[in-house]
N, C-alpha and C positions, 0 to 999 in steps of 0.2 A: 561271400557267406550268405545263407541263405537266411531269411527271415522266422527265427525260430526260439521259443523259449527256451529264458535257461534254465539248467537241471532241476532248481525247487522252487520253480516259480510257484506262488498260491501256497506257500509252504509257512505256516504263522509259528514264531519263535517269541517266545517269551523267557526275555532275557535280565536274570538276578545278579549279575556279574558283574564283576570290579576289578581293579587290578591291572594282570596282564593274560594271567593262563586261560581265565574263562573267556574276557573280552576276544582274544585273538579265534578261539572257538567259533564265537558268534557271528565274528568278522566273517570269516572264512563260508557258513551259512550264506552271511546276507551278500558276497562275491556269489554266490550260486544263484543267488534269483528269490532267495527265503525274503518275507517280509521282517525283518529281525525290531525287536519293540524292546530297546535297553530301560528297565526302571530302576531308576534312581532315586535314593532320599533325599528330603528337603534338605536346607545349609549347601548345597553347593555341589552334592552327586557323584560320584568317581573320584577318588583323590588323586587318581592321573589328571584330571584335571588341573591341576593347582603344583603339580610335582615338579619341580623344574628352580635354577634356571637350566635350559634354555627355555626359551618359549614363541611360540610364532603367534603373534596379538591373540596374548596373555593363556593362552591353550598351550597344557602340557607338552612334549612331544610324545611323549607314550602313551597317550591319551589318541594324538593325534594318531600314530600308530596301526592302534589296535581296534579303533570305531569309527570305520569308513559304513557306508552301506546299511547304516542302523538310525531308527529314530526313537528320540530322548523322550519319556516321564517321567514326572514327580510324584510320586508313591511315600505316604508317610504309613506305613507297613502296621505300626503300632497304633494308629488311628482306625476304629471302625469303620469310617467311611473308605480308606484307604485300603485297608483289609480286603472289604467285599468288593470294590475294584478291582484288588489283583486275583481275586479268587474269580469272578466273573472275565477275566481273563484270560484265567489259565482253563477255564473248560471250553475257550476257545480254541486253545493253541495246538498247535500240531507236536510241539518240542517246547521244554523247559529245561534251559542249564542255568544252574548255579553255583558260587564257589563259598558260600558263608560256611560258618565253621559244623561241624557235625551236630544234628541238631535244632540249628535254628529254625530252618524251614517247617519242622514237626509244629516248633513253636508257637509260630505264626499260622498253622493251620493248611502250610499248599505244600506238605510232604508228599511225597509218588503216592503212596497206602490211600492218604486221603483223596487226592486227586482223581486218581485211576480209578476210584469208586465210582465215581462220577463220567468219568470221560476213561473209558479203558481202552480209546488207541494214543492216550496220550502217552510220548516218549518222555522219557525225564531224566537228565544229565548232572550227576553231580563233582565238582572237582573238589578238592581239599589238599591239604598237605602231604599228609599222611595216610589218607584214607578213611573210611567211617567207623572201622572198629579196630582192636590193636590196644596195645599197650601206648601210643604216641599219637591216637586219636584224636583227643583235647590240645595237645600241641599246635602252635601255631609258627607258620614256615613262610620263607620267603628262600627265593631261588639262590640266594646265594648258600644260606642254611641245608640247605638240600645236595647241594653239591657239594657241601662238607660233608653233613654224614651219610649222602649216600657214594664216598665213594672217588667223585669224579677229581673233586682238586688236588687228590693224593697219587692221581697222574698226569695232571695238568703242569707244565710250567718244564723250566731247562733242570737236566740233571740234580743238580746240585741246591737247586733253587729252591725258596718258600713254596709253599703251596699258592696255587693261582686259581682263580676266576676264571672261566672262560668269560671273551670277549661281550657277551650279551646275556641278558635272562634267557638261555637257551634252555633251560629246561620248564620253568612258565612255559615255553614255547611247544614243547615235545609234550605235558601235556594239554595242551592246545588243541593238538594233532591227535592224540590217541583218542581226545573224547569226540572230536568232528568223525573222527575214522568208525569211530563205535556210534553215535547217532547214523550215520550213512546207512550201517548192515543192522539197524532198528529198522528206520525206516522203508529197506529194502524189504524185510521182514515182514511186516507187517500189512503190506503190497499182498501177502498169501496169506497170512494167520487174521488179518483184524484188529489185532491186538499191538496195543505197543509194549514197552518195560521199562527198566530202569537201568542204567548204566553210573558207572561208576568207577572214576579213575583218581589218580593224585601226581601230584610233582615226585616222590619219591619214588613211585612205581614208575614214572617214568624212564627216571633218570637212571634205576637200577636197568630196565630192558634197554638203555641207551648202553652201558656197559659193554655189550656186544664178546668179543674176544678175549677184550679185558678181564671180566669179571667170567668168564669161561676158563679163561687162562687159570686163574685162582681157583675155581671149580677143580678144573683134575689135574693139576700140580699140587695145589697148595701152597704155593708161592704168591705173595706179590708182589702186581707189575709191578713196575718202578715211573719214571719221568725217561719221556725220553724227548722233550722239547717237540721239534717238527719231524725229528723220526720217529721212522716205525720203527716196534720192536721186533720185527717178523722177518724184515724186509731189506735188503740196503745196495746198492744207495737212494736212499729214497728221504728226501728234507729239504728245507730252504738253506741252500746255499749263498754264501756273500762272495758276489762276483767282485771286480774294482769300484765299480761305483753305484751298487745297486743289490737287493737280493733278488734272486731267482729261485722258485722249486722246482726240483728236479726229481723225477720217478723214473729211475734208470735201473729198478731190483731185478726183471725176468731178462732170463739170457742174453738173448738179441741185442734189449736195448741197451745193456750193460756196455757190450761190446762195440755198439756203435758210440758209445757217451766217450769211453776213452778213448775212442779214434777219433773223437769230435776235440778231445782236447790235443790231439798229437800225442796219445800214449795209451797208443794199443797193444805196449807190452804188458801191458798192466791186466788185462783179461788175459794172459797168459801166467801171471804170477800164480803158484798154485794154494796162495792164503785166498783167492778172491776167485779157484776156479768155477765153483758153484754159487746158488743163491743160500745154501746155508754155509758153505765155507765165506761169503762175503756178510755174514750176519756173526760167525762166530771170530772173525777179524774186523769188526768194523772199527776197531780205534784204527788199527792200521791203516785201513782203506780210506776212511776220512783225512788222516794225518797228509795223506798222498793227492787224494783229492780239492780238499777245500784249499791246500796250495797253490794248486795249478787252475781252480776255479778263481780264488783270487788277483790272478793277475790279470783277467780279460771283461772288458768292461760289457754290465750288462746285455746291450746290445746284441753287442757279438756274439760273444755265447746265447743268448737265442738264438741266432740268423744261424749258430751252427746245430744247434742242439734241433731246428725244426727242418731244416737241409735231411739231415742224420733220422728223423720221424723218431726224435724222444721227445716223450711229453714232458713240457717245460712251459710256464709262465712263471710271468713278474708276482714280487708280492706289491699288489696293489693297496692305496691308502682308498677313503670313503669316494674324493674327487676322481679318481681316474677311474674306478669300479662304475660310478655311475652315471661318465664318461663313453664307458668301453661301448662298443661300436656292434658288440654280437650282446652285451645287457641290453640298448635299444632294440636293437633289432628284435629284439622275441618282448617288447613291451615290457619291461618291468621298472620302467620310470611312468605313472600316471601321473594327469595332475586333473583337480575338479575344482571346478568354483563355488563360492558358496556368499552368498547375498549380503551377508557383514563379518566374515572375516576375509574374504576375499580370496584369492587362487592359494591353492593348497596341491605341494609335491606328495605324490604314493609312492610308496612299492609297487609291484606290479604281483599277478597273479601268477604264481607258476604250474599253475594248471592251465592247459589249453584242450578246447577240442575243437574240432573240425568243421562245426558250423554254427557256432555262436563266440561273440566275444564274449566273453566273462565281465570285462572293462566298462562295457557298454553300457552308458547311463550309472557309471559309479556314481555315487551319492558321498560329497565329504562329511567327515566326523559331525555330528548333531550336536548343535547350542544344548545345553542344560537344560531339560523340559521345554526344547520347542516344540512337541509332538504331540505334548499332554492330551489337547482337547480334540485334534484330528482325531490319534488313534481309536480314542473312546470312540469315539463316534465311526470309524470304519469300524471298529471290532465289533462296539456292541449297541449303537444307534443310541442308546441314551445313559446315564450313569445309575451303575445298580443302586438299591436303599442299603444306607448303612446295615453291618452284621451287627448285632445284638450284644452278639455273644461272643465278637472278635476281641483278643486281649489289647489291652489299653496302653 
C-alpha cells in the first residue's frame, strides 16, 4: 500500500450524539480519516457508557462499539460559557450530526438556520425517531419500538411464534448508514456548489426502506407477509436446516442447485417429483418438500453434508455462534477483528471495517473509544487556539 490519506482526512465533525444510531454515524466518519470531536454532558456523558453489565474495565460495550476513532468533551450546553464553546465550534466544523429530540438544537441556538448563517458550507446531520415533523414527532423511540411499529417483528421469528427482535439494534444501525451515506453525497456536493445543507433521517424511515420485498409485497397484493423463520417466502429450498448434529443453511432455490442438493443427498428422484419441478412449484409445495427434506437432512452429521453440499457447488455454511464467527479464517483474513491500545484501559478488541480500498488501510492508526472528556482542553485548543468569552445571551 502506498502512503496516502484517507478519504476525510482534515475533515472536522462535531459530534452531539448518544446512543447508538448517531454514535455509529460518527464512527464510521472518524474510520475515514474525519477528525470526529464527540461532546458530552457533564455527570458522566453517553449513557452507553454506564449501560451494561457486561463491561470491559467498567466501559459499556455499546459504548465501546460505536466510539472508536473519536475524541471526548465536556460541554455543559445550558451554561453560557459552554454554549459559546460549542457555537465557536460549530463554525469550525465541516459536519454536524446529532440525534436529540426535534427541537432541541433550535433551543440551544446551533440549529442548521442559525448556523449556516454563519458558516454556509456547513453540512448538518440530524437523526431522531420518527423524524422532525409528522404526527410522532415528539415521540420518543428506541430500536426495539421501531421495529414494532414499523413493521419488522411482525415477520420476524418461526411461523407460529411471538413476534421477535432481530438479534441486534439493527435498525439504530441502518440509520447509522443512511445518514453517513447522505453526509458523503453533501459533502461530495459541495466539492461543486460551496455550499453545504441539511440532512435528515430517523430509525423509522429506516427501517421502513429496510422492508424491501416485504413491504413491496403488501404494496401490490395487499396481503401481509407472514413469518417464515429462516425461509424465504419467494424461494425454497432455501433455510437453515438441522443436519444430526449441527444446523447448516442451505440456498438450493434456482434450478441447478436444486438438483444438485438432492443428488447430494442420494435423492435425485425428487427433482423429478413434479410438486417440486420448478422454483415456483417448489415454493407452492413447500410443506411437502421440507416434510421430504429436513428428513433426509436429518440424518447426516453436519460435516458431511457440507463436504457434499460444497463437492456438488451449493451454497451451504454452518450457523455459526459469536466464538467461531470471529474465529473463522476468511472474517480474519479481510481484517474485521482489530484491536487498539489505550494508555488506562488497556488493549481493546473491534470490528473491523468493511469497507476497504486499494491503497490505504482504513484500520491504520485506529484510535480506541475516548475516556469521558479526555479531549476537552486539546480540542479547544487545536480547533480554536483559545476559549471563546461566554454568550450573553446563551439560555441558562
Amino acid at each position: 500500500m502506498t502512503d496516502i490519506s484517507k478519504p476525510l482526512a482534515g475533515v472536522k465533525v462535531l459530534d452531539f450524539t448518544h446512543l447508538l444510531a448517531g454514535p455509529y454515524c460518527t464512527m464510521l466518519l472518524g474510520d475515514m480519516g474525519a477528525d470526529v470531536v464527540k461532546v458530552e454532558p457533564p455527570g458522566g456523558g453517553d449513557s452507553t457508557r454506564t449501560q451494561g453489565p457486561p463491561f470491559h474495565n467498567g466501559q459499556g460495550l455499546t459504548f465501546l462499539a460505536a466510539n472508536r476513532n473519536k475524541r471526548s468533551i465536556t460541554l455543559d450546553l445550558r451554561d453560557p460559557a459552554g454554549a459559546a464553546t460549542a457555537k465557536a465550534l460549530a463554525r469550525e466544523a465541516d459536519i454536524i450530526v446529532e440525534n436529540f429530540r426535534p427541537g432541541v438544537m433550535k433551543r440551544l441556538g446551533l440549529d442548521y438556520e442559525t448556523l449556516s448563517a454563519l458558516h454556509p458550507r456547513l453540512i448538518f446531520c440530524s437523526l431522531s425517531g420518527f423524524g422532525h415533523d409528522g404526527p410522532y414527532a415528539e415521540k420518543g423511540a428506541f430500536d426495539l419500538t421501531v421495529q414494532a411499529i414499523g413493521g419488522y417483528m411482525s415477520i420476524t421469528g418461526e411461523r407460529d411464534g411471538p413476534p421477535i427482535k432481530l438479534g441486534t439494534s439493527a435498525f439504530d444501525i441502518v440509520a447509522g448508514l443512511h445518514a453517513f451515506s447522505g453526509i458523503l453525497a453533501a459533502l461530495y456536493q459541495r466539492e461543486q456548489t460551496g455550499r453545504g445543507r441539511s440532512i435528515e433521517t430517523s430509525l423509522l424511515e429506516g427501517q421502513v426502506a429496510f422492508l424491501i420485498n416485504a413491504g413491496l409485497e403488501y404494496l401490490l397484493t395487499g396481503k401481509n407477509p407472514q413469518k417464515w423463520g429462516s425461509e424465504h417466502s419467494q424461494a425454497a429450498p432455501y433455510k437453515a436446516f438441522k443436519a444430526k448434529d449441527g444446523w447448516v443453511a442451505i440456498a438450493a432455490a434456482v434450478q441447478p442447485l436444486f438438483e444438485r442438493f438432492v443428488a447430494a443427498l442420494g435423492r435425485p428422484d425428487i427433482a423429478a417429483d413434479p410438486r417440486f419441478a420448478s422454483p415456483g412449484d417448489r415454493v407452492d409445495h413447500r410443506e411437502a418438500l421440507y416434510a421430504l427434506l429436513d428428513a433426509l437432512v436429518a440424518e447426516v452429521p453436519a460435516k458431511e453434508l457440507m463436504r457434499r453440499l460444497e463437492e456438488a457447488k451449493v451454497p451451504c455454511e454452518p450457523v455459526n455462534r459469536m466464538s467461531e464467527v470471529f474465529n473463522d479464517p476468511q472474517v480474519l483474513h479481510r481484517g474485521m477483528v482489530q484491536s487498539v491500545e489505550h494508555a488506562v484501559y488497556g488493549r481493546v478488541s473491534l470490528i473491523g471495517s468493511a469497507i476497504k480500498y486499494n491503497d490505504v488501510d482504513l484500520a491504520a492508526d485506529w484510535r480506541a473509544p475516548p475516556l469521558f472528556g479526555e479531549h476537552t482542553a486539546q480540542v479547544i485548543s487545536d480547533w480554536l487556539g483559545t476559549p471563546p468569552a461566554p454568550d450573553k445571551t446563551a439560555s441558562s
